[in-house]
VMD Tcl script that draws the C-alpha trace (Angstrom):
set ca {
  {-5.29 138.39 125.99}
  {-7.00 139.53 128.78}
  {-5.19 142.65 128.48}
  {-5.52 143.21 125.29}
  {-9.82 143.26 125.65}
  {-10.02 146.59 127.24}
  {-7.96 148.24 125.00}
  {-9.90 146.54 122.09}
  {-13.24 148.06 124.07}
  {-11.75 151.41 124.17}
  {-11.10 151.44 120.17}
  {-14.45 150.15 119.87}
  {-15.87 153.35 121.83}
  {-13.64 155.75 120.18}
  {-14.86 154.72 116.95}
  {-18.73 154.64 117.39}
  {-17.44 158.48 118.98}
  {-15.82 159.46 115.74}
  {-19.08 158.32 113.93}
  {-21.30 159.95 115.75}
  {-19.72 163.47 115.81}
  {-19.04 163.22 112.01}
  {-22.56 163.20 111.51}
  {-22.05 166.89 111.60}
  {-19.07 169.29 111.45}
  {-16.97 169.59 114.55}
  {-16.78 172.89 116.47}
  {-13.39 174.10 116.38}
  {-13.28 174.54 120.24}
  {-13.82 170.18 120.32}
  {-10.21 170.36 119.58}
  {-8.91 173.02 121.74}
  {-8.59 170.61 125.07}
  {-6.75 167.68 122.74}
  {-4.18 169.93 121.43}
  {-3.44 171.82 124.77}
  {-2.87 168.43 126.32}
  {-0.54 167.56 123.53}
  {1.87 170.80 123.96}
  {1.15 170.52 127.85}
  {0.16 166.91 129.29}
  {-2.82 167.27 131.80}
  {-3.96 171.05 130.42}
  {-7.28 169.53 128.47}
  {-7.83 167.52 131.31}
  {-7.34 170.79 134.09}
  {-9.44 172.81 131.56}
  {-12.44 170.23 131.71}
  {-12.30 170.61 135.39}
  {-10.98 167.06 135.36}
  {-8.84 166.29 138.62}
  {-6.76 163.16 136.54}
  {-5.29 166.22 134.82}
  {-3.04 166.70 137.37}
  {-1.79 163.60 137.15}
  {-0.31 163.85 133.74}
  {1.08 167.09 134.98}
  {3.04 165.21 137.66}
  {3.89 162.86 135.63}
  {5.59 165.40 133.02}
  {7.33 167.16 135.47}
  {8.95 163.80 136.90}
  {10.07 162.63 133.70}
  {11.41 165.89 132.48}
  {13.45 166.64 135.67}
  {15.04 162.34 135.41}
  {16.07 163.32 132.00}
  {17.48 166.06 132.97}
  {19.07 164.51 135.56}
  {20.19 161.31 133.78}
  {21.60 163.63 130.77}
  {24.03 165.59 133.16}
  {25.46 161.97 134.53}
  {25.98 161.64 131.46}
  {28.11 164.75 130.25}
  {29.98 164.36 133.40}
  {31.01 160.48 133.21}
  {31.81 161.88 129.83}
  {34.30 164.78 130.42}
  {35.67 161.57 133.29}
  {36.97 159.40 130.44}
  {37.73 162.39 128.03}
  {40.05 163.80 130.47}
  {41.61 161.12 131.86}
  {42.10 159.73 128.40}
  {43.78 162.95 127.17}
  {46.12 162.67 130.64}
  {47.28 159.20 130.72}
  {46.87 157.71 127.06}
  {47.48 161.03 124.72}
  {49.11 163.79 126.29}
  {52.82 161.94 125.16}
  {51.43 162.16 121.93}
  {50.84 165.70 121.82}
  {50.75 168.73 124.28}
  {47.27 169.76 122.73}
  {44.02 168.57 123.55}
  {41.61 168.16 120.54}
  {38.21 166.49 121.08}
  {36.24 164.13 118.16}
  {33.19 161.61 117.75}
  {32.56 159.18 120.69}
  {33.62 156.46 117.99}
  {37.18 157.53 118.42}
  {37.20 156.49 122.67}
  {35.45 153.28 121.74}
  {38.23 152.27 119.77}
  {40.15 153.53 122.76}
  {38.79 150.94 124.99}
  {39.12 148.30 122.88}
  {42.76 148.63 121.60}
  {45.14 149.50 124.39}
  {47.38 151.24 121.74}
  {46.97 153.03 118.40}
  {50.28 152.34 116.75}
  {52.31 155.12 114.62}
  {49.91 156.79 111.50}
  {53.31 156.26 109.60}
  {55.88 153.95 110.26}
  {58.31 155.21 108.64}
  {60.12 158.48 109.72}
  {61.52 158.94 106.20}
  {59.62 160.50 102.96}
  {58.07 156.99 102.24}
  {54.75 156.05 103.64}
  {54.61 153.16 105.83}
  {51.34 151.99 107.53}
  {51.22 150.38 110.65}
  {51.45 146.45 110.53}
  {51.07 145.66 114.35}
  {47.75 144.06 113.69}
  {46.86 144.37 117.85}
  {47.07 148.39 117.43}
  {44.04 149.90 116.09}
  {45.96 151.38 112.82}
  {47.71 147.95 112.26}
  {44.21 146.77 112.29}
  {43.33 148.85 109.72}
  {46.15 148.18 107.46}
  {45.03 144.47 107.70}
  {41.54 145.26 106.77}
  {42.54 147.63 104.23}
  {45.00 144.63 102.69}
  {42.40 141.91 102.71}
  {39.92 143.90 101.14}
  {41.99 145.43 98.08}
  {45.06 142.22 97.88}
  {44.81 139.13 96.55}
  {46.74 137.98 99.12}
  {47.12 139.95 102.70}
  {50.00 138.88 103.13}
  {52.15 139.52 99.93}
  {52.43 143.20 98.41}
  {51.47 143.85 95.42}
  {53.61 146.47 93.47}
  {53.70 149.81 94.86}
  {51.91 151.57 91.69}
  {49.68 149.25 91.31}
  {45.74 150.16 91.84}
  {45.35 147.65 94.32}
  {48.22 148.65 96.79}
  {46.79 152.47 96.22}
  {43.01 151.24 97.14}
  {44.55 149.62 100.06}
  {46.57 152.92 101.17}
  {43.36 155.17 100.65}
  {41.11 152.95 102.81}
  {44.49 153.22 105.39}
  {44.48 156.87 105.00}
  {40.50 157.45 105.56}
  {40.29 155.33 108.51}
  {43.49 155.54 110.41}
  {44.09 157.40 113.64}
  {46.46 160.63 112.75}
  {49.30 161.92 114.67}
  {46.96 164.48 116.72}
  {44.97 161.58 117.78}
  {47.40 158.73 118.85}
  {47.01 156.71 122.12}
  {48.93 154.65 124.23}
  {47.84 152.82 127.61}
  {50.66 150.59 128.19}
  {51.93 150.41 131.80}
  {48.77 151.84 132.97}
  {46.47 149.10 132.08}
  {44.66 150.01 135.72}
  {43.52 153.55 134.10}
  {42.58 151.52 131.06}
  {40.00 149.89 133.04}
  {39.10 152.94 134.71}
  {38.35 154.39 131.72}
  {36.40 151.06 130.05}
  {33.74 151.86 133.41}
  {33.51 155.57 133.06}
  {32.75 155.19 129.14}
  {30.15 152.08 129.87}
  {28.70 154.26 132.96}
  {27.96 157.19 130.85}
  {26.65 155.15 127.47}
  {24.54 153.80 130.24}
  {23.11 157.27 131.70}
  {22.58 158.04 127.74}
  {20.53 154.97 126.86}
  {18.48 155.68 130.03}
  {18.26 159.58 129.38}
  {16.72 158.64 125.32}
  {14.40 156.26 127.29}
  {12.85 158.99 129.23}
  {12.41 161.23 126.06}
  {10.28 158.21 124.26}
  {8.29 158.15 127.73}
  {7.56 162.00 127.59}
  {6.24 161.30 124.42}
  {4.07 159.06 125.40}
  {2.69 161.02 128.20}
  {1.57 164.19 125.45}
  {-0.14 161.24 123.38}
  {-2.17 159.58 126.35}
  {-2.82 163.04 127.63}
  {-4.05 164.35 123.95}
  {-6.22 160.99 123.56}
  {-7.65 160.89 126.40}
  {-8.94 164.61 125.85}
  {-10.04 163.86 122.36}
  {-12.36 161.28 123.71}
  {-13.78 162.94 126.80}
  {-14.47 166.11 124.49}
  {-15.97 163.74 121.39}
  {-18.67 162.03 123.69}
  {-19.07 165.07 125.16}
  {-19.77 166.70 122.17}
  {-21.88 163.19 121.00}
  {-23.87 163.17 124.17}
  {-24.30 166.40 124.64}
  {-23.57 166.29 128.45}
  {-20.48 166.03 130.35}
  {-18.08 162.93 129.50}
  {-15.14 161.63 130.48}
  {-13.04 158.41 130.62}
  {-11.08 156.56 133.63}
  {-7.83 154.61 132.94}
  {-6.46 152.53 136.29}
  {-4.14 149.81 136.84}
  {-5.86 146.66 139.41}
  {-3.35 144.49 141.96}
  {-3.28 142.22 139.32}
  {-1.93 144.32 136.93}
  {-5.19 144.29 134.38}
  {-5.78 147.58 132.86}
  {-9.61 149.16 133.15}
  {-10.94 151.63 131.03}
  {-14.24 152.81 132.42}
  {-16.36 156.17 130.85}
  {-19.12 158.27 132.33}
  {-22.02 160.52 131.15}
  {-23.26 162.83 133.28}
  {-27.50 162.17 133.42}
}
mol new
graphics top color blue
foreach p $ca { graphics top sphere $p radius 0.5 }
foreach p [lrange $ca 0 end-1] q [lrange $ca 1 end] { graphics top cylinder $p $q radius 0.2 }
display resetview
């Protein structure tokens, strides 16, 4: 709560601001040091000859640079589990290396195996019923969703068996895309850390991004008041945020006399 009073104080001041200047029309320049602040944070401060400008400024260029930063961790604990994914779980499957969605090598650390697209060699079509591969789990999904019973087959040319077979078909891993990490369950886990470390330098690089944000708004507001009781006053404004030792936040504004 005691938090919470300052800011309630500041929207208090901003307000009786607004009111005052809409007494009569804005000059288009009373805008010119808000929006530069919101393309550039700290540039409506630095153009008001206000030294806190440089602070947003800093501020910016630190958070741009971590994101930066954080987002090439995460490309590069990326292309780890992509490639060592491809060389110890897929290559048997096919000499070619084809790429898809992340979705694909998160059900590649939770199922150590993919089972066969078709079971059967022959012209029939066979799904995989190993329920502990990811396609066998499939098939069992597909089966309890469109079958009365899971485990009893209904006729082939029935509409239910087809259902099942098309949900198979839409979700199932296909023969350029099976895995395999038996007898190397040690690169499994290898693999499990390099997909949670980069999912981890993601998260972290998105967080930065909603920070940034947050720096052009502060910047932009803080502007948009110093110019408005400027502009109300008629003499020089401008408004002080700071942080105490005991973590209360002050908002303090002064008119030059």
């Amino acid at each position: 709560m005691k938090r919470a009073a300052p800011l309630a104080g500041l929207a208090l001041l901003a307000g009786a601001s607004l009111g005052v200047a809409q007494q009569q029309e804005p000059p288009a320049r009373l805008f010119v040091r808000p929006l530069a602040s919101l393309l550039l944070p700290g540039s409506g401060q630095l153009l008001a000859h206000q030294d806190r400008g440089a602070v947003y400024l800093a501020a910016e260029v630190y958070l741009v640079s971590r994101f930066l930063q954080l987002d090439h961790e995460a490309m590069a604990e990326a292309r780890r589990f992509q490639n060592l994914a491809f060389d110890v779980s897929r290559r048997s499957f096919g000499p070619i290396r084809r790429d898809t969605i992340f979705e694909y090598y998160e059900q590649m650390e939770r199922f150590a195996e993919s089972g066969a697209y078709d079971a059967d060699p022959g012209p029939a079509f066979v799904p995989e019923s190993d329920p502990k591969t990811y396609n066998g789990s499939m098939w069992l999904l597909a089966r309890r969703t469109y079958w009365e019973n899971p485990d009893i087959r209904p006729d082939p040319t029935s509409p239910q068996y087809w259902k099942a077979l098309q949900f198979y078909q839409a979700r199932a891993v296909g023969p350029n895309f099976l895995w395999s990490w038996r007898d190397h369950s040690l690169e499994h886990e290898v693999f499990r850390d390099y997909i949670k470390r980069s999912d981890n330098a993601f998260r972290r690089a998105q967080n930065q991004i909603g920070l940034l944000l947050a720096n052009h708004v502060l910047s932009a507001v803080d502007a948009l008041i110093s110019a408005r009781l400027s502009a109300a006053s008629g003499r020089a404004a401008e408004m002080r945020t700071s942080v105490g030792l005991s973590g209360r936040s002050v908002v303090r504004f002064s008119i030059a006399f």
